[in-house]
Each structure stands twice: as structure tokens, then as C-alpha cells.
C-alpha positions in Angstrom: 8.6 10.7 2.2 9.4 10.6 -1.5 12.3 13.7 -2.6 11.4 16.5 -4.2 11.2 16.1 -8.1 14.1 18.4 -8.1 16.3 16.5 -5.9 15.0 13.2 -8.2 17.0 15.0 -10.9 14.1 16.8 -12.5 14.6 20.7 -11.9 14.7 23.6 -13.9 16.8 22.2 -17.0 15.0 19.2 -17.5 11.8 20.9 -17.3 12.9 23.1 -20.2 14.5 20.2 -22.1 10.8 18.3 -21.3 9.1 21.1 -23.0 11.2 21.3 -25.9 10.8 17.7 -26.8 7.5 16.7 -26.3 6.4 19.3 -29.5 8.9 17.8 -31.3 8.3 13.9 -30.4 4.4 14.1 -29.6 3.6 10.0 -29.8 4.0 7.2 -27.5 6.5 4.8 -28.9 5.4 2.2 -27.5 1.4 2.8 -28.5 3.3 3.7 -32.4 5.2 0.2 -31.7 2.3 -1.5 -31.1 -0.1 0.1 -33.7 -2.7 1.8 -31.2 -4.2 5.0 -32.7 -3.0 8.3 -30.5 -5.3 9.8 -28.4 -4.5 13.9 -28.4 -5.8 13.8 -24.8 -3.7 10.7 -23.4 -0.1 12.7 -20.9 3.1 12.4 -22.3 6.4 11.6 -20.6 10.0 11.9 -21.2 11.6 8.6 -20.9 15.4 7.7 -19.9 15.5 4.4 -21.8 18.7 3.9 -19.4 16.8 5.1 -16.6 19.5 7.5 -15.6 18.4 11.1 -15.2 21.4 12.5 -15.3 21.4 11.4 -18.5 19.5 13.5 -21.1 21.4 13.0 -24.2 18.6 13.1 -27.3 19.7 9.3 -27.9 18.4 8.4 -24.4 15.0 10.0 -24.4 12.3 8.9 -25.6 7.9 10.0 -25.5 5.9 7.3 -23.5 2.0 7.8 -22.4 1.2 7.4 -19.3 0.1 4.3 -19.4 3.4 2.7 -20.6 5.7 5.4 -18.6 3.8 4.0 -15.7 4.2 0.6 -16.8 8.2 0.4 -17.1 8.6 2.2 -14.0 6.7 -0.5 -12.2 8.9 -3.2 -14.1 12.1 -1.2 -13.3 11.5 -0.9 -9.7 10.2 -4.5 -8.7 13.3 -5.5 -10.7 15.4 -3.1 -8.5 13.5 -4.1 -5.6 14.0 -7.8 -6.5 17.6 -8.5 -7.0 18.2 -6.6 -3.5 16.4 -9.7 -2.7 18.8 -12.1 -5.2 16.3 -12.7 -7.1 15.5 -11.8 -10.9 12.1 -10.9 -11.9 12.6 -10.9 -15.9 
């Protein structure tokens, strides 16, 4: 059974620093990157480009839709789940 989002690092303070910086930072970087048009009713996410919760300096945050958000955490964990194997997916 997967933890609590709290006891992933995601409680109280991260919900309020979530909340604050999605007003502030309301476009997918990766859909800006890439040119794609935003749509208003596509979810946001607060990325750790480090992929380290605990950290949630401004410098290591960063607004992903969905889509991509969903995206890098697939790549992260087959890549985690990879080199417990020896082997390096990238």
C-alpha cells in the first residue's frame, strides 16, 4: 500500500507553498518549451526538478501539466527501478 501523501513529504506546508505558486507560475514548462498553446482546463503540478521533496527551494520547483508531471515520474521511477537492476535505462 502506497504512504500517505503526507508521509511522501507532501503535508500541510507544501500544500500551502503548492497554492502559493501555481497563481504565480500558471504554465507548463514543458508545453511553453515546446510551443503547445495552454489549455486553462489541463491540472497543474509542482515539480522538484531534483526530485527531492524535501527540497522546495523556489530554484527547484517548477509547473508541469499532467501530462508531462506524469510523464517524468514514469521516467524517474523505471530509471530507479532499473539501476536496482544494474542497468541504465537513459
Amino acid at each position: 500500500m502506497r504512504p500517505s501523501a503526507a508521509r511522501r513529504g507532501y503535508g500541510p506546508a507544501w500544500r500551502r507553498l503548492r497554492a502559493w505558486y501555481l497563481p504565480r507560475h500558471p504554465v507548463c514548462v514543458e508545453c511553453e518549451r515546446l510551443g503547445l498553446a495552454p489549455d486553462p482546463r489541463t491540472a497543474l503540478e509542482v515539480d522538484h526538478i531534483d526530485g527531492d521533496v524535501t527540497n522546495c527551494a523556489l530554484s527547484n520547483l517548477r509547473t508541469l501539466c499532467k501530462r508531462h508531471h506524469s510523464a517524468r515520474t514514469a521516467r524517474d521511477q523505471a530509471f530507479v527501478r532499473s539501476r536496482r537492476k544494474g542497468v541504465n535505462p537513459r
